[in-house]
C-alpha positions as CSV (number, residue, x, y, z in Angstrom):
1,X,134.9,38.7,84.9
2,X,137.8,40.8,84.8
3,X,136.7,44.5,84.7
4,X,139.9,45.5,82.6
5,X,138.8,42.0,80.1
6,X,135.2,43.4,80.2
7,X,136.3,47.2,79.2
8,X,138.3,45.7,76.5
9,X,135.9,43.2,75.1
10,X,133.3,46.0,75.4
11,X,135.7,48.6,73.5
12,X,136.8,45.4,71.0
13,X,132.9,45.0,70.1
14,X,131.9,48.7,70.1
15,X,135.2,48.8,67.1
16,X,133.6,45.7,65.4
17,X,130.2,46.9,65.2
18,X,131.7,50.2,63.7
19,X,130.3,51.4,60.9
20,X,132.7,54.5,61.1
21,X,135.7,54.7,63.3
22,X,137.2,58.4,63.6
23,X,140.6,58.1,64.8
24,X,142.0,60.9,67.2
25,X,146.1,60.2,67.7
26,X,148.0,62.7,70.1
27,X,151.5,62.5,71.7
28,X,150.8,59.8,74.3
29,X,150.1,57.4,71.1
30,X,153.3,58.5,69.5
31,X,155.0,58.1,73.0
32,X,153.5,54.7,73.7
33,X,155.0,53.8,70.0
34,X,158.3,54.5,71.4
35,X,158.7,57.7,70.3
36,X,159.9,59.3,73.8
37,X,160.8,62.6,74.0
38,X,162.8,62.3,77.6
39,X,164.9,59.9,79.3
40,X,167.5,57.6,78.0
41,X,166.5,58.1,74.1
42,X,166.5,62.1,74.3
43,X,170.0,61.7,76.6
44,X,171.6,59.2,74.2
45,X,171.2,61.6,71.2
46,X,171.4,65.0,72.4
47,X,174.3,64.6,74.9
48,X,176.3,67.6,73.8
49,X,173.1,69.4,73.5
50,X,172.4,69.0,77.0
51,X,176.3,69.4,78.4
52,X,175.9,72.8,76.2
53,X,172.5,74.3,76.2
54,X,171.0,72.6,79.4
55,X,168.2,71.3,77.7
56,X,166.3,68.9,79.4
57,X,163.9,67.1,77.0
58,X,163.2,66.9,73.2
59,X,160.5,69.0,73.2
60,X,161.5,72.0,75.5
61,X,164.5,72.1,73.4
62,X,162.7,73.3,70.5
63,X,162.1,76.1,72.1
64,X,165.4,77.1,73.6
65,X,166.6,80.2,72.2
66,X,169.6,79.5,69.9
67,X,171.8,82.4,69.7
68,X,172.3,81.6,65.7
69,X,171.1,79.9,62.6
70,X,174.1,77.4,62.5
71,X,173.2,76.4,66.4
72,X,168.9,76.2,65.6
73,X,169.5,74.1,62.6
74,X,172.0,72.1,64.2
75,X,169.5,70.9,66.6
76,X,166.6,70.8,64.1
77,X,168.8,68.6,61.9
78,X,169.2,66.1,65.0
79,X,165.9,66.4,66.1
80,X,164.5,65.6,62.9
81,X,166.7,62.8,62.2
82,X,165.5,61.2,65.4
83,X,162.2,61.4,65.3
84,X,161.3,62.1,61.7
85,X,164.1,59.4,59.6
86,X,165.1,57.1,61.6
87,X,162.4,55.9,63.2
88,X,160.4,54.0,60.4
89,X,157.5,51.5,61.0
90,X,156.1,51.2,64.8
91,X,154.6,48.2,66.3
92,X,152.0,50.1,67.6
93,X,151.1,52.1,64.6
94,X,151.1,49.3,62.6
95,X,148.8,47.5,64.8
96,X,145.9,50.4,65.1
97,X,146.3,49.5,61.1
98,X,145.5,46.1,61.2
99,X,143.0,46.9,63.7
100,X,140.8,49.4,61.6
101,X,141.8,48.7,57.7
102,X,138.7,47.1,56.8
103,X,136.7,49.9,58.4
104,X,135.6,53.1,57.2
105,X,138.0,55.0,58.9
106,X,140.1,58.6,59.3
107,X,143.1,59.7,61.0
108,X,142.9,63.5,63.1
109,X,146.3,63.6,64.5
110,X,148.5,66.6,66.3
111,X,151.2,64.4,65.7
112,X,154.1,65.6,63.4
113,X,156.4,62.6,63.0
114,X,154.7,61.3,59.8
115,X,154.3,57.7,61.2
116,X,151.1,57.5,59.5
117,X,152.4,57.9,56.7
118,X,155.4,55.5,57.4
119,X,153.0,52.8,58.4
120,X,151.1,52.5,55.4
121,X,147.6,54.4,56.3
122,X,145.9,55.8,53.1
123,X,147.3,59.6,52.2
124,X,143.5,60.2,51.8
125,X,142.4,59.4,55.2
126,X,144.8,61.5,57.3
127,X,144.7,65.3,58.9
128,X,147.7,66.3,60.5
129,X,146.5,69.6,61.8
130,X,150.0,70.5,63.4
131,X,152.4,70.2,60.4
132,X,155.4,67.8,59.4
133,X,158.9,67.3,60.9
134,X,160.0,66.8,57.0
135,X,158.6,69.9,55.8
136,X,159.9,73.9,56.1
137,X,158.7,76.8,56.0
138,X,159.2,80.5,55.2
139,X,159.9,81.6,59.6
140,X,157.4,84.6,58.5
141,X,155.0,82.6,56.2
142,X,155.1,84.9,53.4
143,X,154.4,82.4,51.1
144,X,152.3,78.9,51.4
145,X,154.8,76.4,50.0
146,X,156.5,73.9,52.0
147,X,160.0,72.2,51.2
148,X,161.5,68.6,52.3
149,X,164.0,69.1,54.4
150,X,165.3,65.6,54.0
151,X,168.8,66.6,52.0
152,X,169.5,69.4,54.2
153,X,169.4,67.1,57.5
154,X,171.0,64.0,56.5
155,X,174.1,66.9,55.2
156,X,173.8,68.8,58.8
157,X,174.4,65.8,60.5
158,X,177.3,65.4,59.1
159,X,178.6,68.3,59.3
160,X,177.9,69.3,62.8
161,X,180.7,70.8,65.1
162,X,180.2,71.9,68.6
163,X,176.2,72.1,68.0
164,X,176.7,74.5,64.6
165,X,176.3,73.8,61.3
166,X,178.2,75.5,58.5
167,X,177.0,78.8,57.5
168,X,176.3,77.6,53.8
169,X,174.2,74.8,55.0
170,X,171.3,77.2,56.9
171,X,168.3,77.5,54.4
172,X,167.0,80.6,53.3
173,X,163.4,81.6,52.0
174,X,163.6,81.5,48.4
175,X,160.8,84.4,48.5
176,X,161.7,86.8,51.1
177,X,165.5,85.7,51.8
178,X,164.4,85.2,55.6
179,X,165.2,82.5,58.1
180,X,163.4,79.2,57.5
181,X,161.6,77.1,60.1
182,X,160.0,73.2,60.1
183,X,156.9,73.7,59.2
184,X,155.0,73.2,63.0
185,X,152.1,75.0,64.2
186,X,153.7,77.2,67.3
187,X,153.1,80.8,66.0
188,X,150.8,82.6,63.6
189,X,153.3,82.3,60.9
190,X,152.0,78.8,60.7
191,X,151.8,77.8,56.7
192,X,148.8,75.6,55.8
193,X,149.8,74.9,52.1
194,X,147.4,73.4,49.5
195,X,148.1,69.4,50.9
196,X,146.8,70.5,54.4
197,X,143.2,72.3,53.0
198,X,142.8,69.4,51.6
199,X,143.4,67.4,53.9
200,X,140.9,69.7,56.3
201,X,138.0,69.5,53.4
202,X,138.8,65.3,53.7
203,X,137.8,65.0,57.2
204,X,134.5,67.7,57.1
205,X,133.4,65.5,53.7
206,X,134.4,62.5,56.5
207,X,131.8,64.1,59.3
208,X,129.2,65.0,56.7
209,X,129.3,61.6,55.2
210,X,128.5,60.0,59.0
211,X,124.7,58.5,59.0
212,X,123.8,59.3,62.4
213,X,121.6,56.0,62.0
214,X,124.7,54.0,62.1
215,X,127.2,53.2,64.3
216,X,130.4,55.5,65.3
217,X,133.2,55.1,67.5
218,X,136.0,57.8,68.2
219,X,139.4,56.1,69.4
220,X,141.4,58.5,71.4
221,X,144.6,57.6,71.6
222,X,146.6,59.7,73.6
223,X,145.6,63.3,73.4
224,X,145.7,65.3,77.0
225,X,145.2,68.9,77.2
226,X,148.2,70.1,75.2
227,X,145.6,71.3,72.2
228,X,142.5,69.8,74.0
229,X,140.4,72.0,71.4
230,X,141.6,70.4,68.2
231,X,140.1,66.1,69.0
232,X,139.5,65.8,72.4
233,X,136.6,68.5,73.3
234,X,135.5,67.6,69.7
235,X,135.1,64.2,70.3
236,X,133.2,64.7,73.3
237,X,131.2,67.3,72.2
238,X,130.4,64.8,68.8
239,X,130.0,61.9,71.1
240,X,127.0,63.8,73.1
241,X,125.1,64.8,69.9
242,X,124.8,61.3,68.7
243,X,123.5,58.7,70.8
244,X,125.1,56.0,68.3
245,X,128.1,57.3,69.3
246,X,131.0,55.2,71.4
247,X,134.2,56.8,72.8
248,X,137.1,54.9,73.4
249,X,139.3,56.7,75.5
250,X,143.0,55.2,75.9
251,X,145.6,57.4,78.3
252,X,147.3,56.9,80.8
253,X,147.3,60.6,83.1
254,X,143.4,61.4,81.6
255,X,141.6,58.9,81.1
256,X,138.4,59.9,82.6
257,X,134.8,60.6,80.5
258,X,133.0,63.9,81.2
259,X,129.5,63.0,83.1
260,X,127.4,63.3,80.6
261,X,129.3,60.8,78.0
262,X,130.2,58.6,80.9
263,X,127.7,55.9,79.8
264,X,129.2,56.3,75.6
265,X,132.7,56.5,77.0
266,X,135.2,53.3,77.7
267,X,138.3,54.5,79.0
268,X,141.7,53.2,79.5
269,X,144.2,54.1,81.3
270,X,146.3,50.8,81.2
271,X,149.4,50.8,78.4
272,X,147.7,50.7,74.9
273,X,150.2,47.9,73.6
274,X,148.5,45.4,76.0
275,X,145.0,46.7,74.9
276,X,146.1,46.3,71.3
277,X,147.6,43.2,71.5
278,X,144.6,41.6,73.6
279,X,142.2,43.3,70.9
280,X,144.5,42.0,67.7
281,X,143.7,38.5,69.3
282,X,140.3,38.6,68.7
283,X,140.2,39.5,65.4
């Protein structure tokens, strides 16, 4: 047989026999959804971006430093819009779905597009641990509530003129009167409101609930060595304490186990829509 068909018919049973199936989703999942942060889908939205700024890519632009407000929110507002609104449901977050909806599962994700959400997995059963491209923030956290941004976009988009909004449009703290920011974790003036604590004490009451009798698989989907610490040395580290433990590793640049999970560990590094869609056969 087919070593790729024998890894994924391994993988497909290991997720079948799964009593508990932790989900770990980084930015190669969102990515492999579509959600590309280079090439032709960041140059067909941010071409007087780049003509302007000389920004190469969605992400690095977040961190270019924009002389004003008007110019920051400008590109917030579009990056947002792209990757946040307009995107809606993803084949291949719907899929994972269909794949796990009948199993005890949960969601850890560093992903910030809210396609979770989108694609109809249970509020309850979701960590994002990096934030929320709908959400703001007080820039200097002195407070823990976070806003929708959703009106203020969709009106900045509009309104946009050589990469600036209009003064009137940038959002201001309500607390402070400071400069806002979307609510990201990239600085210590990260806020974790109420929604995310509880999201935290969802997935420890998830852990603590695991009978290390039964079986558990971890399905890494994506995660590199961005923010290594926050699923994937975790799930390694979880996968060698418990010997009924598998880990399905999917990704295309680091796919390989450590030594000592390599026997627990089925790793892919082949594009996760053919996995999925050779895996959504068989159930």
């Amino acid at each position: 047989m087919d070593r790729f068909v024998q890894r994924l018919d391994n993988a497909f049973e290991a997720i079948e026999n799964a009593d508990y199936i932790l989900i770990g989703a980084g930015a190669g999942f969102s990515a492999a959804a579509g959600l590309e942060y280079s090439g032709k889908r960041f140059d067909d939205n941010f071409q007087d971006f780049i003509e302007k700024y000389g920004v190469q890519d969605m992400y690095s632009a977040t961190f270019y430093p924009y002389q004003t407000q008007e110019e920051k929110w400008a590109h917030w507002a579009r990056h947002v819009y792209v990757n946040r609104y307009s995107v809606g449901k993803t084949k291949l977050y719907e899929q994972l779905l269909e794949l796990v909806k009948n199993k005890d599962y949960f969601v850890l994700t560093t992903n910030v597009e809210h396609q979770f959400w989108i694609n109809g997995f249970e509020d309850e059963r979701i960590f994002a641990t990096q934030g929320d491209y709908g959400l703001m923030q007080c820039e200097k956290g002195c407070h823990d509530k976070l806003y929708s941004n959703e009106d203020l976009v969709f009106e900045a988009l509009e309104k946009t003129e050589d990469c600036r909004i209009p003064s009137e449009l940038v959002p201001v703290c309500p607390v402070c009167g400071g400069n806002m920011e979307i609510n990201v974790r990239k600085d210590s003036f990260f806020v974790e409101d109420e929604k995310w604590h509880q999201m935290s004490e969802r997935y420890y009451k998830f852990l603590n609930s695991i009978d290390e009798d039964k079986n558990l698989v971890f399905l890494e989907l994506g995660v590199g060595f961005n923010t290594p610490t926050i699923i994937r040395y975790p799930f390694e580290q979880m996968t060698y304490n418990n010997p009924n433990t598998t880990l399905i590793r999917l990704n295309r640049d680091f796919p390989q186990a450590i030594p000592e999970n390599k026997d627990r560990t089925i790793s892919f590094d082949e594009e996760i829509s053919e996995i999925f869609d050779y895996w959504l056969k068989r159930v």
